[in-house]
DOVO-477946 format. One record per residue: x, y, z of N, C-alpha, C, O in turn. Coordinates in steps of 0.02 Angstrom, whole numbers, plus 50000, padded with zeros to 5 digits. Layout:
<nodes>
XYZXYZXYZXYZ...
</nodes>
This chain:
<nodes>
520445873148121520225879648148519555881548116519345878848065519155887648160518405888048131518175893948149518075895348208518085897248110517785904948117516905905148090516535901848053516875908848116516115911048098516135919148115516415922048161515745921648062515715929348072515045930448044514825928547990514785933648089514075936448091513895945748090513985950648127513645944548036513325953448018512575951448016512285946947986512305957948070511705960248070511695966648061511935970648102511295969147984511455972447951510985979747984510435978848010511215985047978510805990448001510885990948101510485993648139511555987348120511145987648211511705992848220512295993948204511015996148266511406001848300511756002248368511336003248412512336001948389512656002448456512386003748520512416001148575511876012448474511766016748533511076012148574510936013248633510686007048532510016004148576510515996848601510245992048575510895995548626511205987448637511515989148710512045992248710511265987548764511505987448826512345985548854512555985948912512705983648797513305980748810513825987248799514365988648823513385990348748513735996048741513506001948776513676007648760512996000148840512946005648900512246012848856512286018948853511766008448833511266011948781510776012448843510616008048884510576020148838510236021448869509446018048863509086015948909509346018248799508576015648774508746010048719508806009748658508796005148786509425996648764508455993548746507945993048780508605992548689508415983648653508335978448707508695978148756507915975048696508125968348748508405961248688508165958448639509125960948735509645957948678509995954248721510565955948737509655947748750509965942748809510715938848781511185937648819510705937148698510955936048662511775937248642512335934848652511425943048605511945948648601512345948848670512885945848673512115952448728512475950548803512775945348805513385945748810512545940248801512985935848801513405931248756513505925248767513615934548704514065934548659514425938948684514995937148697514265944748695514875949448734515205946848782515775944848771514945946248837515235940848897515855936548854516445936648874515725934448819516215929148792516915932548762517465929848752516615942648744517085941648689517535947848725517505949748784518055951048660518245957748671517885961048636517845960148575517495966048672517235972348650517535976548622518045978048652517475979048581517905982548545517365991448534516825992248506517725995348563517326004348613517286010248526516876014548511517886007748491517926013748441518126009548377518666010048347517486004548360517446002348313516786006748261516236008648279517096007248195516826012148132516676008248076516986003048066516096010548027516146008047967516426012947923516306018847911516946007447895517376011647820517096014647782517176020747787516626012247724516326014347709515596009947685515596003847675514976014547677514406015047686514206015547615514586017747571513366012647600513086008447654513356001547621513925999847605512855998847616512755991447610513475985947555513895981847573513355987847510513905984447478514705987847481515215984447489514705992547476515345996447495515535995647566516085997947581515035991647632515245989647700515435981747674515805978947714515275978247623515465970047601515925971047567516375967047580516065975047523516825975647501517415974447539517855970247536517255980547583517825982447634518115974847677518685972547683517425972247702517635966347732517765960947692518195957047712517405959647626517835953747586518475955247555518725950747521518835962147561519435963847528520155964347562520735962447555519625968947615520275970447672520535981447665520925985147696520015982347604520405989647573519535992647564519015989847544519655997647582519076004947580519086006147527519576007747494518306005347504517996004847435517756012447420517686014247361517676015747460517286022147456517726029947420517586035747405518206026047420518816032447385518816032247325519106036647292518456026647293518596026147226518126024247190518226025147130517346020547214516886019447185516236019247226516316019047287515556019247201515016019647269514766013547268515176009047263514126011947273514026004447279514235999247214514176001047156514415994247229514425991247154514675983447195514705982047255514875978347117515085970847141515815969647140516195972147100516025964547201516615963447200516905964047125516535960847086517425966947094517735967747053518065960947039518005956447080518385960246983518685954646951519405956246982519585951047011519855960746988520485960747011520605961447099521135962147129519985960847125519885959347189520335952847212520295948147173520675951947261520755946847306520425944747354520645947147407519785939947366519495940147417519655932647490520005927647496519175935947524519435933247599519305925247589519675920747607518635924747554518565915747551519025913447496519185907447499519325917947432519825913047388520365911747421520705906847409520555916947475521195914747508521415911047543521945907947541520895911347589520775903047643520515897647614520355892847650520435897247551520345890647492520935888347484521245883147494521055895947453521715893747400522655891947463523135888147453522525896047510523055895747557522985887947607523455884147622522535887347618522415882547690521875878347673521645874447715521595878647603521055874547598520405873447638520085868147638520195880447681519705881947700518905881947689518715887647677518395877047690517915877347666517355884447681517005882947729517235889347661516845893347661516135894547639515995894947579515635895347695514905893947663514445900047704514525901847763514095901947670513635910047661512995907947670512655904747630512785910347740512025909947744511815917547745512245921347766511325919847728511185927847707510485928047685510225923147658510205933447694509515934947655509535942947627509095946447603510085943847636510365949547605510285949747528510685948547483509495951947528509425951847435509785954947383509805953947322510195960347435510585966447369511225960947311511525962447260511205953747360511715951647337511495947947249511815945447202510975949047260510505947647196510265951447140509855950247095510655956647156510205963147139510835965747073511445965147082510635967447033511105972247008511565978147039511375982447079512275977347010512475980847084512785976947141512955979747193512855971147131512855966547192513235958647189513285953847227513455960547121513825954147080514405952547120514655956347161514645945447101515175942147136515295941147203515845939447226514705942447242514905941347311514745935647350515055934047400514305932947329514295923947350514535919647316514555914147342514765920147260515095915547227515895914747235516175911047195516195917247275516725915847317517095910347361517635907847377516045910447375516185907547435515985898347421515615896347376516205895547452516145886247434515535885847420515325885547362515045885947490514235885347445514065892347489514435895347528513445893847471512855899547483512245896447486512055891047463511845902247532510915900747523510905908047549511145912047589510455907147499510035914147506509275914347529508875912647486509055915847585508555916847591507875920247558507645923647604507685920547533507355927547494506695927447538506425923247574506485937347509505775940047541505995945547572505515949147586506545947947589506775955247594506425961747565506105960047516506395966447573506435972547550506155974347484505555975647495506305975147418505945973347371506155967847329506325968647270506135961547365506225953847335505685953547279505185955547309505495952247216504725953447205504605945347203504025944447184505015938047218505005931447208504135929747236503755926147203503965932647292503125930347303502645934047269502055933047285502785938847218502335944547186502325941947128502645937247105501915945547107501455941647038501075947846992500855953047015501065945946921500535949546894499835950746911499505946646941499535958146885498895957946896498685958146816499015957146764497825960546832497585959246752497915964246703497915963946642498295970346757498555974846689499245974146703499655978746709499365967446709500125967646715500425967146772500265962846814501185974046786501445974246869500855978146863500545981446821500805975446956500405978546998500435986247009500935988146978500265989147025500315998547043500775994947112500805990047150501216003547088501646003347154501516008047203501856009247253500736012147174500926018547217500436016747281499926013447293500856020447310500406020147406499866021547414499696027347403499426017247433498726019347441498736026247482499256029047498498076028347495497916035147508498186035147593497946030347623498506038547623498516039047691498866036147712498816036247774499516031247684499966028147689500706032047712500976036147675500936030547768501486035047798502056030847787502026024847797502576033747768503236029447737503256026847690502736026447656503866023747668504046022247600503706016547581503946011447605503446016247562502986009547503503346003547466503646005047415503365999147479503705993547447503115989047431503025984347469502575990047363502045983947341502325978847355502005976447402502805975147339502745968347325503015964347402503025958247410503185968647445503475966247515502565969347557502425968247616502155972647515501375974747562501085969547540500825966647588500985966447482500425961847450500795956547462500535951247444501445955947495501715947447504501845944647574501475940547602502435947247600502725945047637502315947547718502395944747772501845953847703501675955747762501065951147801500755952347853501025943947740500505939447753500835936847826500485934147869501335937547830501795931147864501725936047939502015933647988501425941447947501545946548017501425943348080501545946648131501195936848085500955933048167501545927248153501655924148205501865925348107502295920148094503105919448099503465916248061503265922848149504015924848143504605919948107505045921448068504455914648132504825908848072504735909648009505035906147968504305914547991504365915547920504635921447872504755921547812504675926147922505135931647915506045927347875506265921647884506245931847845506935930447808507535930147861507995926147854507485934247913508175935347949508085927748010508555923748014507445926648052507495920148083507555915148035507825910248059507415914647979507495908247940508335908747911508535903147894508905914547900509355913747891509735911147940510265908347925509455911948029509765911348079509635905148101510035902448139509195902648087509005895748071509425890348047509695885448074509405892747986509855889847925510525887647952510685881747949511025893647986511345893548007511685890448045512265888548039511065889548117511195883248178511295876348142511755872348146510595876248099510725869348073511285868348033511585863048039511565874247976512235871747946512875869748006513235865047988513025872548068513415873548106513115866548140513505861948128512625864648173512455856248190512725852048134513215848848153512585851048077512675847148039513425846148041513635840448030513915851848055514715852148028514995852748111515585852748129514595853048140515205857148217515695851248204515945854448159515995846348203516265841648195517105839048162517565835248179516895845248088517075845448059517655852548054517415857948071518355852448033518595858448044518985861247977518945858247923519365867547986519445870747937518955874947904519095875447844518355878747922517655879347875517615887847909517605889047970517605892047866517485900147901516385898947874516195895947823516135900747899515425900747887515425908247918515635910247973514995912947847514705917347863513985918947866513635918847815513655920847944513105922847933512875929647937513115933847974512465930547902511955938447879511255938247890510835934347866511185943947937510355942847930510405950147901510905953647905509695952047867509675956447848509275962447891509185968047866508975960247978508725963047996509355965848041509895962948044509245970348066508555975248105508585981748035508345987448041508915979347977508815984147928508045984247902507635979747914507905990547860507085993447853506855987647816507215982647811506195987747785505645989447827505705985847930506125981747949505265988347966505355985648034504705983948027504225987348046504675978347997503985973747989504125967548031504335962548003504025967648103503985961348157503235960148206502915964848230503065952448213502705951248237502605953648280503105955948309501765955148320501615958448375501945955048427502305959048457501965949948448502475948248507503225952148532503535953948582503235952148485503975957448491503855963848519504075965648574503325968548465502955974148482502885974548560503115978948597502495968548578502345970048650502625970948705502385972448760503365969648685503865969348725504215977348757504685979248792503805979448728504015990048729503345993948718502995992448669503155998548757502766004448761503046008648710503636010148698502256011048671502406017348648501866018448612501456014048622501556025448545501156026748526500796019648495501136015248467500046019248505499816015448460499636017948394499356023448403499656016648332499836020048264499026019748266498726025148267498626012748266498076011948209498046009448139498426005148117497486012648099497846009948040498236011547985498446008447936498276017948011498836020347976499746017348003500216020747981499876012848036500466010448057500946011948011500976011347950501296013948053501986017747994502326010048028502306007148083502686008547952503316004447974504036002747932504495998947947503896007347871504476006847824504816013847827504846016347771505136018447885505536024247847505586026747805505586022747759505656033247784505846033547733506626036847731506946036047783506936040447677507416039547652507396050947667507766054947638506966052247707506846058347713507236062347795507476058647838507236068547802507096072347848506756070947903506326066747890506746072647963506236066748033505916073648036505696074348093505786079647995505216083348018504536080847957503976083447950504796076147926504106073747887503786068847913503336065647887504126067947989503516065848024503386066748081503836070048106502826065048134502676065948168503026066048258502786060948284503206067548280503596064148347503246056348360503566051148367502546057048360502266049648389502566044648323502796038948330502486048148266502706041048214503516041948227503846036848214503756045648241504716044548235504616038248319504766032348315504406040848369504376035348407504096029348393504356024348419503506028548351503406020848343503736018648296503536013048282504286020748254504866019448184505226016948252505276010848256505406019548288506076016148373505706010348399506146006048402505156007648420504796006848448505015997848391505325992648402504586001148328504645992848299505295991148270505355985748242505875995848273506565995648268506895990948335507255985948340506655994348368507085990248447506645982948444506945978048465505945982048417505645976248427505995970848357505965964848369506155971848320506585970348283507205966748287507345961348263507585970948325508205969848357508275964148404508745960348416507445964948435507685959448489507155953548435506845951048482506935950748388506605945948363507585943948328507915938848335507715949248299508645945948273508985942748332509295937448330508915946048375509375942448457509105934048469509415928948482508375935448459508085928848464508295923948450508415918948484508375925348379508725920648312509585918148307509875913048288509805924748336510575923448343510775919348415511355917548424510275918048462510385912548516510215908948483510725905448489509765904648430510045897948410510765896148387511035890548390511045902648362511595899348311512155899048396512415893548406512215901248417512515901848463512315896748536512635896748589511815893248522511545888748562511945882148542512035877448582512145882248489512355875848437513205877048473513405871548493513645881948484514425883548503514215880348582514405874848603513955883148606513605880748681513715872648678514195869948705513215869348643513115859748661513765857948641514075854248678514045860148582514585853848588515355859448582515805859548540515275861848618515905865748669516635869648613517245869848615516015872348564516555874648502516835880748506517155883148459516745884048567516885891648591517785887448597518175891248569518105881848620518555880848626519235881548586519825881648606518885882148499519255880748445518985884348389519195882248335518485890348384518105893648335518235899948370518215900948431518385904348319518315912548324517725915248308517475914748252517515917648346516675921648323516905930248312517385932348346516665933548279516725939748263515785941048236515475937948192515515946848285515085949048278515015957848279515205961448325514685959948213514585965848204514195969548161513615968048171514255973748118513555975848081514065979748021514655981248028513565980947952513815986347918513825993047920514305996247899513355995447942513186001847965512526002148034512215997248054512466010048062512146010048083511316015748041511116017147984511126017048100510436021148055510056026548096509956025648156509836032448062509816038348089508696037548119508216036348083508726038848182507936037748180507676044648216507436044948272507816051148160507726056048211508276062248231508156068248236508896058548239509176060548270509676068148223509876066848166509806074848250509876079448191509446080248150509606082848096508686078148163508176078548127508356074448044508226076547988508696067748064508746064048005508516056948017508406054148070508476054247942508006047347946508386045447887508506047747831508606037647940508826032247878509676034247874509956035147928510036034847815510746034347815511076037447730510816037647675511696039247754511966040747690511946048947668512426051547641511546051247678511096059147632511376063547671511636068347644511386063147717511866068447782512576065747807512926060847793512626071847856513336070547859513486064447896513036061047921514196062647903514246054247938514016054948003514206060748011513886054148029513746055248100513806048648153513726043448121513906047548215514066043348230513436036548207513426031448173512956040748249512316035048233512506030848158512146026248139512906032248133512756030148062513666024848066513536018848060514146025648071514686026148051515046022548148515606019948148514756022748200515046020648246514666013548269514176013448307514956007948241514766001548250514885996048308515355997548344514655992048320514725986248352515035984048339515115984648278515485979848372516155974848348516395972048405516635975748449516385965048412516655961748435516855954648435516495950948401517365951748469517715945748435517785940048490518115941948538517595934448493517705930648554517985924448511517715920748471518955925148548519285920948510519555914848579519555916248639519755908648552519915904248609520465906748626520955907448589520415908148680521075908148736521265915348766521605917048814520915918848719520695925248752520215927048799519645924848801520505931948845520055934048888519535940848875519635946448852518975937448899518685943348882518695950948910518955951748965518455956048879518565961948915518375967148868517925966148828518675972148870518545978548792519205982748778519735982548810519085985748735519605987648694519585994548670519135996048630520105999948694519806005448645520256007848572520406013648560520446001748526520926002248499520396004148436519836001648439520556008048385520116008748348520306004448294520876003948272519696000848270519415995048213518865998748167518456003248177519085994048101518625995748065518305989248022518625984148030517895988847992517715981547956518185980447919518145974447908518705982847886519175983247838519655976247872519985972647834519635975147945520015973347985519785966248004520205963148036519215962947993518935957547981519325952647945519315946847966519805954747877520055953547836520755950047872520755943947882521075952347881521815951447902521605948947955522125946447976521115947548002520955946248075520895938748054521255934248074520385938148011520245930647992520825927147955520705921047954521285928347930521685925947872522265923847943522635918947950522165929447986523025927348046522705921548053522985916248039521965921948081521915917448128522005909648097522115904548130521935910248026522055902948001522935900647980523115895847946523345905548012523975905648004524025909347949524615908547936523805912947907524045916547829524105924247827523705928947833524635923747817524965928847825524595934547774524655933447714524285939547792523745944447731524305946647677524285945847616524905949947723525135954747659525485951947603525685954947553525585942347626525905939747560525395934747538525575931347489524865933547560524475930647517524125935647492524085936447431523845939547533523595943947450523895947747413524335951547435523715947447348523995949747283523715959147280523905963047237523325960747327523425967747343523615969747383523605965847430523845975247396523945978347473523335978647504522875979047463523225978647543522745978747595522735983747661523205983247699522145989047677522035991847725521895991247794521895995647837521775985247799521465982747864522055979047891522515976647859521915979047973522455978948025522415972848054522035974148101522605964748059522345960948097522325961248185522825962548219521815960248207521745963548288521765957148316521245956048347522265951548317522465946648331523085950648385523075949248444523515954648362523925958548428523555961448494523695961348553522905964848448522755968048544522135962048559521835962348613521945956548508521595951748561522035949848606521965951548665522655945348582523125940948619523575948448682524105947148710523195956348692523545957148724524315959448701524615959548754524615960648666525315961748629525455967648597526005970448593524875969548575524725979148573524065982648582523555979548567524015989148605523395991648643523095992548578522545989948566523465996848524523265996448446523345995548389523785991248387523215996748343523295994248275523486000148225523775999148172523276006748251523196012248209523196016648243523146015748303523266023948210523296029348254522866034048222522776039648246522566032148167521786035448155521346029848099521546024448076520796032948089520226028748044519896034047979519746039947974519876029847948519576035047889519056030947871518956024847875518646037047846517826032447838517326038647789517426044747786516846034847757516416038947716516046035947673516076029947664515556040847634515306036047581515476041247517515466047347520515626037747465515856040047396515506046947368514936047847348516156052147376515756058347332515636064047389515666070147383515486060347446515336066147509515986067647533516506068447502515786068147629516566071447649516986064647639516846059147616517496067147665517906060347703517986062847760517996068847774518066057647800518046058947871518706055447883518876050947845519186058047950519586056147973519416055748073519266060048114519536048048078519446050448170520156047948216520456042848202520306051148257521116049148293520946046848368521436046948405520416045048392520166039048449519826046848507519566046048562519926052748478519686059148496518956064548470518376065748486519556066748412519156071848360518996067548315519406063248299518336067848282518406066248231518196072048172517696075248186518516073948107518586080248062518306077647991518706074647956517506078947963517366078247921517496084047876517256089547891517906083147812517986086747784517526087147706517346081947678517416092347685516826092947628517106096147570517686097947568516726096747526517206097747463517326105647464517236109947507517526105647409517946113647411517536118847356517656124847346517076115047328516716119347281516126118247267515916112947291515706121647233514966119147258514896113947215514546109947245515086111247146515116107147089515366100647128515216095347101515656100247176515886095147190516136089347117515936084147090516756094947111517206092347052518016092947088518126094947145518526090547039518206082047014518176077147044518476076547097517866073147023517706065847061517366060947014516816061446987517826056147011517836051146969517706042747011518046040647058517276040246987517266033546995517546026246945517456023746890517866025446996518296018146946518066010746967517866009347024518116006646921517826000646906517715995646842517445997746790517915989446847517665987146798517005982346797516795978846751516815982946849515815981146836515715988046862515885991646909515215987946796514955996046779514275992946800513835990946762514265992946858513455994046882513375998146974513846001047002512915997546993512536002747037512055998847073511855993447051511826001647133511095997447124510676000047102510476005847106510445994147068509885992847002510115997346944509726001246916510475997046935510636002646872511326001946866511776002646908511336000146791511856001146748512526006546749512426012346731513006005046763513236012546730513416013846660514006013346643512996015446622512796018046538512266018246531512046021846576511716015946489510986019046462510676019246514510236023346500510586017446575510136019246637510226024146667509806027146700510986026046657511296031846686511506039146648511466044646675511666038146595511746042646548511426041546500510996037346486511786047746463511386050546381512166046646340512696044646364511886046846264512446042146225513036048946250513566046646273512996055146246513446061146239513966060746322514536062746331513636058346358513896056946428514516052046443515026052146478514046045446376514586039946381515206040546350515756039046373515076042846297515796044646257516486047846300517096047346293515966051746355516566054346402517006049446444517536050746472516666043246440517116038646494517646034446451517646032446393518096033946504518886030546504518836025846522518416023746563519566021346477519746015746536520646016446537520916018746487520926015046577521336012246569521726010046625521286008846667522266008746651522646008646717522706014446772523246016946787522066016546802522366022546826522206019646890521646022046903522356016346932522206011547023522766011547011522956009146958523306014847067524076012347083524286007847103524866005847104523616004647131523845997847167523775991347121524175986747131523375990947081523155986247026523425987846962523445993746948523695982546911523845983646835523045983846807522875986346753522745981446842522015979946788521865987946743522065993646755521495985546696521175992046668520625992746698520395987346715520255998046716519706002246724519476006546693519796010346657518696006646703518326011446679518476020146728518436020446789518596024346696518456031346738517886034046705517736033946645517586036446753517026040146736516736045646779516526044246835516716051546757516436059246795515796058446827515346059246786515516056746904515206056546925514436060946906513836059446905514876067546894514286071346860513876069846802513326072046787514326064546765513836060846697513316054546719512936052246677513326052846766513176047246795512436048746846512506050446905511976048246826511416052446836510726046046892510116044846890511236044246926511026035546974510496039847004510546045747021509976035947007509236036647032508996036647101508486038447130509666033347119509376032947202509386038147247509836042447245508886038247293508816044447322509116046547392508926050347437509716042247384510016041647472510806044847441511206048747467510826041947386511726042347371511656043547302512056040247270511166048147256511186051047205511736057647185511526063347195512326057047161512816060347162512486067847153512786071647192512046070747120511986076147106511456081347202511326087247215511346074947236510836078047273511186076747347510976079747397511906070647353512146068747409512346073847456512206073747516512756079147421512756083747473512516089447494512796094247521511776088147476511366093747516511316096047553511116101847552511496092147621511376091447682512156093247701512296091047757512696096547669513196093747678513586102747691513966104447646513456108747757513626114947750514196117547741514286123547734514716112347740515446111847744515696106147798515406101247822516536109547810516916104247847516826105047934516776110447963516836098747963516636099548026517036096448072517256090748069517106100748114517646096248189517076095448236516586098948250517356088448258516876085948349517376083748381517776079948355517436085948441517826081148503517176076948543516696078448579517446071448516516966064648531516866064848601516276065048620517406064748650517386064548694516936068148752516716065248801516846074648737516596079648771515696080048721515176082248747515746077648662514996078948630514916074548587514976075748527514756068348611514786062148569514066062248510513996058648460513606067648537512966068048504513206072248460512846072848411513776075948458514166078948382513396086648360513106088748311513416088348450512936095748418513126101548422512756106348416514206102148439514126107348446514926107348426515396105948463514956110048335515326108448329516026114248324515866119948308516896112648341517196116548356517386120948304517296120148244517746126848341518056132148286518696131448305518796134548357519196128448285519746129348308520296127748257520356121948238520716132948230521116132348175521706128148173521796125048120522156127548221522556127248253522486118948243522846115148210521796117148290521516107448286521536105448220521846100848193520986111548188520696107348115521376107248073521446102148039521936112648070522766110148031522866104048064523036100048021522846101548115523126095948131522676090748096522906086748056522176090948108521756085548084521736083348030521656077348020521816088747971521906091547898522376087447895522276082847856523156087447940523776083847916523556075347943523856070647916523146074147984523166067247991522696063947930522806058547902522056069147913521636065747846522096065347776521986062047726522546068947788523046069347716523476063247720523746060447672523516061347789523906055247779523646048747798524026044147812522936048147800522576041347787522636042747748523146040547722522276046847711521986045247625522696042747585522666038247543523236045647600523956043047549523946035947580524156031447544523696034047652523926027847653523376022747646523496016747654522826024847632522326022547585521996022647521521406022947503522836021947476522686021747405522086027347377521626026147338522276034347413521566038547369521776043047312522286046447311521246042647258521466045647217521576053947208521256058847227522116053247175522276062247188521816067547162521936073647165521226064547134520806071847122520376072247190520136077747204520296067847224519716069647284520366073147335520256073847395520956074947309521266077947355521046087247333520976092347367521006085747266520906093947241520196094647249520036100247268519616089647238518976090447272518926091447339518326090447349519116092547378519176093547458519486098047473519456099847532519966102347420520506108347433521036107747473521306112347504521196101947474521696100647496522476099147461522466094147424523166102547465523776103747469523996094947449524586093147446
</nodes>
C-alpha cells in the first residue's frame, strides 16, 4: 500500500475554483486532483499556524490547548514511527519548510526514514554572508513597503526570472523524481511540502502575467506584513492578491509534475493521495493581513482537504474534518488500528467511513484555535468563538518538555532569572505520565509579533456567534442567548473531549 500526502502551506480555499472561488487562481492541477478525489466542504485547521498545524497532523491530538508553537515532544507518538514500527512502512519527507530547522521546530523530520530539505525560504540566511562590518543591516531601505527579510532581498530574489530555482518547484520536483525512482516499490507513505503560496509572494513575472492588476513600480510590495490592511494602500492590498494568486498557480505548476508521475504508471490504482494546507491567510479581509493576531476567521481556519483513495468514488463531503484526522486516516488505511497502536489517545477521526460511504460523519462538532486566544467551537452551522473572561487573560499555562518557541528559547530569551524560578514541572497532561514543564504565559515574554502572548488579543472584543450558513463572510455577528448556551454546552464538551486543561476553562469563564 502507498500514500502520499501533500501540504501546500498558506492556500486559501476562498481563491481555488473547486471550491466555487469567486476570484479562482488558475489551478488546472489542483482541479484535477479534485476530479479524482472526495472533496471534503467543512474541512478546518485545528490549530494554527505553522507548527502547531504539523503537530496536529503528525500526532493525531490538538496542540493548541496546551502549548503554542514548539517541536514534536519526546512523549509524542508519531504517524511515521507507527507505520515503521506497525507495518514496516518506509516514510520519506520532501519539504522546504525551513521552520523545520529553526528553533522551535525540533523533531519533525527525524521521524521520518529519510528527509530533504530544500532551503532558501523566508529567512533561510544559507545564501547570505558577511559584510565588512559583519551581519549585514537588516533595516529596509528608504521607501520600502512590507516586511523586510535582508537575507531572502540580497539572495534569493537573484533567482526572480528562474522559477526552477525558487524552493517550492524544486521541492515538487524532488518529489516526482523520488516517486519515479520508487513508483514500483510498495509499503512507503512519502510526504510532500511546499512552502508556497506562504509569504513572501516572490514569483517570476510569467506567473504575474497571468492576472491584471495595479502596476507597483519600484516600490513593488511583495512580502506582507504581519499588520492591519489599513497600512496599506487598496492598490498595494490588490497587488499582495495579485502576486498571491500568481503564486498559487506557479505551486499548481509544480504539483502536476508530482502527479504527472501517479498518471504514467497507473498508481492512482493502489496509493491514497490526501491533499491540503495548514492554514489559510487574511489579504484584507476585516481589514486584516496575514494570520493569527485576530480573531479565527474563516479565511484563516477554513481549509482545503481532500482525499482520492482507490476504489472510491469521487464526489464531496460535508462531514466536518480536521488535519487532526490525517492521522487515523493514514494508519486505517495501512490496516492499523490508531487507538491501539498508539500509546496516546488520539483526537482525530479516520474518514476512511465516509470515504468508503459507511457514514455521512465522523463528528458532531470541531474545535479549533491558536494558543492563549479564543477557542472556537463549530457544529457544521454556527460557529462560537469564545474569548477570555478577563482582561489579564489569566490563567493560562503552557506545557512541554522542549522549552522552545520560534526562535526563542523558553528561559533567558524569554524571561528574567525572577520569571524562571516561577516555572514547574511535573505530571500535570492527563493523558501522558511524562513530566512537564508548566509555565505562566505571562512570564514568557516571546517576541513574535503575530502570537506574542501579551499583544495576541488585541484584536480580540470578546465572544462571538456566526451562522455560517446565512454569513459565511462572518460580518454580522448574532445576539442570541438562548444559541450562544447551546453552543457554550457543545464548546464545553469538545474541550473535555479534547484533553483541555482546566484552567483555560476558568480563563474563558466557563462552569
Amino acid at each position: 500500500m502507498k500514500t502520499i500526502f501533500i501540504l501546500s502551506d498558506s492556500l486559501n480555499r476562498r481563491f481555488l475554483s473547486c471550491y466555487g472561488a469567486q476570484e479562482a487562481a488558475i489551478t488546472p492541477h489542483i482541479n484535477r486532483l479534485a476530479r479524482r478525489s472526495v472533496v471534503f466542504d467543512q474541512a478546518f485547521c485545528g490549530s494554527a499556524p505553522c507548527m502547531p498545524a504539523r503537530r496536529d497532523i503528525m500526532t493525531g491530538r490538538l496542540n493548541f490547548l496546551e502549548r503554542p508553537w514548539g517541536g514534536i515532544e519526546p512523549f509524542d507518538h508519531t504517524l511515521p514511527e507507527i507505520l515503521r514500527s506497525e507495518k514496516n512502512v518506509y516514510s520519506h519527507m520532501e519539504t522546504d519548510h525551513f521552520h523545520y530547522s529553526e528553533r522551535g521546530g525540533e523533531n519533525y523530520w527525524g521521524h521520518f526514514t529519510s528527509w530533504n530539505l530544500h532551503r532558501g525560504t523566508e529567512f533561510d540566511t544559507i545564501y547570505w554572508g558577511p559584510d565588512k562590518g559583519g551581519i549585514p543591516s537588516e533595516k529596509a531601505p528608504k521607501g520600502y513597503v512590507g516586511r523586510y527579510g535582508a537575507c531572502y532581498e540580497q539572495t534569493m530574489r537573484q533567482y526572480a526570472g528562474k522559477k526552477d530555482e525558487y524552493s517550492t518547484p524544486r521541492t515538487f520536483t524532488a518529489a516526482a523524481d523520488w516517486l519515479e525512482r520508487n513508483h514500483d516499490a510498495d509499503n512507503f507513505f512519502l510526504w510532500v511540502e511546499g512552502f508556497d503560496p506562504h509569504e513572501p509572494f516572490d514569483v517570476p513575472k510569467e506567473f504575474m502575467d497571468l492576472y491584471e492588476g495595479p502596476e507597483m513600480g519600484e516600490s513593488d510590495p511583495y512580502w506582507p506584513d504581519y499588520v492591519t490592511a489599513d497600512h496599506y494602500t487598496p492598490e498595494q492590498l490588490a497587488h499582495f492578491r495579485r502576486r498571491y494568486k500568481a503564486l498559487v498557480t506557479m505551486t499548481d505548476q509544480y504539483l502536476g509534475k508530482l502527479l504527472n508521475v501517479l498518471d504514467e504508471h497507473d498508481m492512482w490504482e493502489d496509493t491514497m493521495v490526501i491533499f491540503t494546507t495548514d492554514h489559510g491567510f487574511m489579504l484584507g479581509e476585516h481589514n486584516y493581513v496575514a494570520k493569527c493576531y485576530m480573531p479565527d476567521y474563516n479565511e484563516v481556519h477554513h481549509i482545503p482537504f481532500m482525499a482520492a483513495v482507490p476504489g472510491v468514488k469521487p464526489g464531496r463531503s460535508d462531514a466536518l474534518v480536521e488535519n487532526i484526522d490525517v492521522f487515523p486516516t493514514v494508519l486505517s488505511y495501512f490496516g492499523i488500528d490508531p487507538d491501539t497502536a498508539c500509546r496516546n489517545p488520539i483526537h482525530g477521526k479516520s474518514l476512511l467511513p465516509v470515504l468508503y460511504g459507511e457514514q455521512e460523519r465522523v463528528r458532531d462538532e470541531l474545535l479549533f484555535g491558536v494558543f492563549g486566544k479564543t477557542i472556537n467551537v463549530y457544529d457544521g452551522r454556527y460557529v462560537y468563538m469564545r474569548a477570555k473572561a478577563r482582561e489579564e487573560n489569566k490563567p493560562l499555562y503552557l506545557y512541554g518538555a522542549m522549552m522552545t518557541m520560534m526562535n526563542d528559547y523558553i528561559g533567558l530569551d524569554t524571561m528574567s532569572s525572577e520569571e524562571i524560578d516561577t516555572i514547574e514541572m511535573g505530571r500535570y497532561l492527563p493523558w501522558t505520565n511524562y513530566p512537564v514543564y508548566k509555565v505562566a504565559a505571562e512570564t514568557c515574554h516571546w517576541s513574535n509579533n503575530a502570537l506574542n502572548f501579551e499583544k495576541i488579543n488585541n484584536y480580540i472584543t470578546g465572544s462571538q456567534l456566526f451562522d455560517l450558513q446565512r454569513d459565511y463572510a462572518q460580518e454580522h455577528p448574532l445576539k442570541d442567548a438562548v444559541l450562544e448556551a447551546q453552543m457554550v454546552e457543545k464548546l464545553c464538551r469538545a474541550m473535555a473531549a479534547h484533553d483541555c486543561p482546566s484552567e483555560q476553562y476558568e480563563r474563558l469563564g466557563l462552569n
